[in-house]
N, C-alpha and C positions, 0 to 999 in steps of 0.2 A: 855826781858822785865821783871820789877822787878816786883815784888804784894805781900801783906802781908793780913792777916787772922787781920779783927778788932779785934775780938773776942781772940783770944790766941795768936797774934802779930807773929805767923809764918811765915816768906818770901821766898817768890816761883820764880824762876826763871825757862822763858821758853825761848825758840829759838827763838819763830817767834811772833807774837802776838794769837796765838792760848793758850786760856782763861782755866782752870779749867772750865769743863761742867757739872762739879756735884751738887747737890742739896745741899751739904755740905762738911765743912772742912774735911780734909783729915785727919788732926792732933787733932783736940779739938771735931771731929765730930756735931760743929754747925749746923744745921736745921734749921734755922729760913727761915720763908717766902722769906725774905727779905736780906738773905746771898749773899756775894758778896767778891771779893779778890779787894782790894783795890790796884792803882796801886802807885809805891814809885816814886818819882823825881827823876829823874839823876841826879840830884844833889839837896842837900837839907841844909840846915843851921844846926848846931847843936843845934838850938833851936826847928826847925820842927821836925830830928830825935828824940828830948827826948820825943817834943809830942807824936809821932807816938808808941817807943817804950818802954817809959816811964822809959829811963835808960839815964844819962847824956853822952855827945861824950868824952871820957877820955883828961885828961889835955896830956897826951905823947902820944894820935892819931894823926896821920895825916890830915890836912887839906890845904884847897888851897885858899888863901887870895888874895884880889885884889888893888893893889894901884896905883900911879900915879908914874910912871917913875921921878927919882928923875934928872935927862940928859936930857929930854926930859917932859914936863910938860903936855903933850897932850895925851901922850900913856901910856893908861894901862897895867900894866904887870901883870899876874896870878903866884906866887910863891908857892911851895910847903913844909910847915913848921909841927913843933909841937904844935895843938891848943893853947897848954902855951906859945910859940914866938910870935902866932898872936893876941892874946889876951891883951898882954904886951903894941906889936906894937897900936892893937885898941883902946886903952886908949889914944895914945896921938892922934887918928888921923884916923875916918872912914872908916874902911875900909870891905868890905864883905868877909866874912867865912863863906866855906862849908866843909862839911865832906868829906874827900878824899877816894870817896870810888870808884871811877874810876881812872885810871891811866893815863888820860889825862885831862885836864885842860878844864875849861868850856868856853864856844866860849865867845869870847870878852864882846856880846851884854848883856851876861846873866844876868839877872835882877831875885830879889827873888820874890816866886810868893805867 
């Protein structure tokens, strides 16, 4: 499980879902009452990552785009490209982009949340 620091946008990875149990960051040492690790999506758009970490997803990262089977007009396929290929692609033709930051492809149904 992913989780990053609002506060100094550091991301924590743990094993299982056992949480940071500390009153504060580990890294920026936050205290607030109200401190919390927020958890990140398994998969998230390049436009949620910039929110989150206020840096754009680079034109030569990887990402995984979803379209319509050009043999088959029913079935979607999930491909795995260079932001700048699927971006090009997006202009002539709707398609969903996520940051490729898993190495498998997101289940069929995935919808942005």
């Amino acid at each position: 499980m992913r989780f990053y620091c609002k506060s100094c946008k550091t991301e924590f990875n743990f094993k299982d879902s056992t949480m940071w149990e500390d009153d504060n960051c580990p890294c920026c040492g936050n205290d607030d009452p109200s401190y919390e690790l927020i958890p990140i999506p398994d998969y998230e758009t390049p436009e949620q990552y910039e929110k989150r970490t206020g840096k754009k997803w680079p034109e030569n990262a990887l990402v995984w785009y979803r379209y319509k089977d050009q043999q088959d007009f029913e079935e979607w396929i999930w491909v795995l490209s260079r932001k700048l290929v699927a971006d090009a692609r997006n202009s002539r033709e709707k398609l969903y982009i996520l940051c490729a930051q898993s190495p498998e492809p997101p289940p069929n149904d995935w919808r942005p949340s």
